[in-house]
N, C-alpha and C positions, 0 to 999 in steps of 0.2 A: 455604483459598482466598484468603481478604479482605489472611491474612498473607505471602501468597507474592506476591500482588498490589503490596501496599505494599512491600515487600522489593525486589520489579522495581522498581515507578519511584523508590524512594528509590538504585540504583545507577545504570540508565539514561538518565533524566530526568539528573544534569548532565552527563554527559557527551553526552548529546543536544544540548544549550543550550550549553554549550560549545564542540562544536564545529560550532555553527549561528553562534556569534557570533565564532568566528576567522576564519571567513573561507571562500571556496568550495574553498581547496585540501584543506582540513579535512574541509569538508562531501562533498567528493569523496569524500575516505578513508572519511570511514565509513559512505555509502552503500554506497562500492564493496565494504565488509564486511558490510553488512546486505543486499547484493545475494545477495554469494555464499554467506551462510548460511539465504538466502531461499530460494535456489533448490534448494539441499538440503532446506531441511524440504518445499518443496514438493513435491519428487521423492517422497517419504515419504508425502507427504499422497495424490499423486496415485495411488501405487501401490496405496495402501488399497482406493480404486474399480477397481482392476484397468485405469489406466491405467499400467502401468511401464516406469519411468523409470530407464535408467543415468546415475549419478553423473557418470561418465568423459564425456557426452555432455551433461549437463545444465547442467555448468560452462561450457564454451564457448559453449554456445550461447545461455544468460542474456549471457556476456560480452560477444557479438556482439549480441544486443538492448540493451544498455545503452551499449555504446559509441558509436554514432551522436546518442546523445542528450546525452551528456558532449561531445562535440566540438563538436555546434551549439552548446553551453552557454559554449565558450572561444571561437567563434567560428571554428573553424577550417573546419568545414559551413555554407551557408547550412540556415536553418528545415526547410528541404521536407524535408530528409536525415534526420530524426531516425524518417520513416518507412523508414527502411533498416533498420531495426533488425528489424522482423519478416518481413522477407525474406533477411534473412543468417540468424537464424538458421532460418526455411524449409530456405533451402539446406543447411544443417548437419545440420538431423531429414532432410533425405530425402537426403544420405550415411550418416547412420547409417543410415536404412531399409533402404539398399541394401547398407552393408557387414556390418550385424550384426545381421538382423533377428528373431533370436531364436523364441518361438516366439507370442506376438501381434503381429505389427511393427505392425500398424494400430495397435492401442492405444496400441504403443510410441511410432508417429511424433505420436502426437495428444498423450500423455502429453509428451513432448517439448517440442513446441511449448507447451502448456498454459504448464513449467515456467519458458520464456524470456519469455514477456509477463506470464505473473504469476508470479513478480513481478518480476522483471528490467527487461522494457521499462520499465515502469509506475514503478522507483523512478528511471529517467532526467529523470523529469519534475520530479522533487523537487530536481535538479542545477539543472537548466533555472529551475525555478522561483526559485532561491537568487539566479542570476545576474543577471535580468529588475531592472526599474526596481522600487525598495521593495521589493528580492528579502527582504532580513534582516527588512522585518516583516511580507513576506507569506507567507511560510515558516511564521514562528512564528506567526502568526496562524491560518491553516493546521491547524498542528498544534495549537495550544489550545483551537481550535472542535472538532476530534475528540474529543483528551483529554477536557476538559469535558463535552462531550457522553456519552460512552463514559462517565465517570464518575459521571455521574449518571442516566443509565439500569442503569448496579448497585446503586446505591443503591438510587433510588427501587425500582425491584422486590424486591429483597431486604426491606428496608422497607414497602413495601406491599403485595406479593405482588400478588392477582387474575389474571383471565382470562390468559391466551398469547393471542398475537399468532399465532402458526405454526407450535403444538405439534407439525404433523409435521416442520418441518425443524430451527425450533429451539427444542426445549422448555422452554428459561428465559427463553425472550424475553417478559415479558411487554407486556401493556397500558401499565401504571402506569411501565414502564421505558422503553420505547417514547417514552410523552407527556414524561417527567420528562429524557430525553436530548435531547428536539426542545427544549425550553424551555431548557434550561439551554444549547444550543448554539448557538441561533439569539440568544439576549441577549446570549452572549460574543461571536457574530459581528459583532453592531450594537456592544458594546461596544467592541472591537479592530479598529473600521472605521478608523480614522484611519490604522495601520499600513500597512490596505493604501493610503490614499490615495483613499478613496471614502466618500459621506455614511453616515449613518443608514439607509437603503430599502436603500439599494443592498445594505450590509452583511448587514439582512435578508433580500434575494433569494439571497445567495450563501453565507448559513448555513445557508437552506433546501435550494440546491441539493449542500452539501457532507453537510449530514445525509441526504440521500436517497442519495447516494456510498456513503457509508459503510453506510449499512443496507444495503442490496444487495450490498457486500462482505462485511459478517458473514452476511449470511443464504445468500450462495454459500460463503463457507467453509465454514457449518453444512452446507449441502445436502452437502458432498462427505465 
């Protein structure tokens, strides 16, 4: 697991960085790849809980949530618009509903929509965010406070094992991994405050706020 882990971000990682620091035509491209192989695994994910999800319907419709938020991102939408994204793709799940509703369409329409805001709408924002004033190092900053974080809550629990945090959703989550991510993500958030262009607190308020993000995105992955 530890080798397959390192293996990922020893390929990902530069090409992540890379092309965060070309530029947002860059950064478009390989969201707009990490979009659409988002929403595939999602599709996957979501079917497991007997929400499913056709491929053929899951593509557009992440596409149609992603795109309003690239456009505000070039400026071609004002802000308001990048909420267009979960209303087109609405309109998209309740065409499929009505054209191929299979033999659960509820599940199917909910599986649907599930598959276009997460993760689709959701990596619009990472465009959006690239764009904005101290886009380049608030992006990476961003993502360092994760990484780092995430990094050292495997650590630390691997390492010191102890109590679960929420054995029933996610049984490797421990305590010690828990504390050892909050620490190590909220220092790199104070550390890397300059990037974003805000003091010391401030940095602390908003590495707190991104580790609390992030915990409830792992712990809803787990849940599903």
């Amino acid at each position: 697991m530890i080798g397959r882990r390192l293996l990922t971000v020893a390929v990902l990682l530069p090409v992540l960085l890379a092309t965060l620091w070309l530029g947002q035509w860059a950064w478009l491209g390989l969201m707009a790849a990490v979009m659409a192989v988002g929403v595939h695994e999602a599709a996957d994910l979501y079917g497991r809980v007997e929400l499913p999800v056709s491929v053929a319907w899951a593509w557009p419709a992440g596409a149609l949530a992603f795109a309003p938020g690239v456009l505000v991102a070039f400026h071609y939408l004002p802000a308001i618009a990048v909420g267009l994204g979960p209303l087109l793709a609405l309109v998209l799940s309740l065409v499929a509903f009505l054209l191929a509703p299979g033999e659960r369409p509820y599940r199917a329409f909910v599986g649907l929509m599930a598959a276009a805001l997460y993760p689709a709408w959701l990596l619009a924002f990472l465009v959006l965010l690239r764009q904005a004033p101290h886009g380049l190092g608030t992006t990476f900053w961003l993502l360092a406070v994760i990484w780092l974080g995430d990094a050292a809550a495997y650590g630390a629990g691997k390492l010191v094992g102890g109590p679960h945090v929420v054995p029933g959703i996610s049984p490797g989550k421990t305590l010690a991994g828990f504390l050892g991510g909050f620490v190590v993500a909220v220092a790199a958030a104070v550390g890397l405050a300059p990037l974003v262009g805000v003091g010391a607190l401030a940095g602390a308020g908003l590495g707190v706020l991104v580790v609390a993000a992030a915990q409830f995105g792992d712990l809803a992955e787990s849940l599903l």
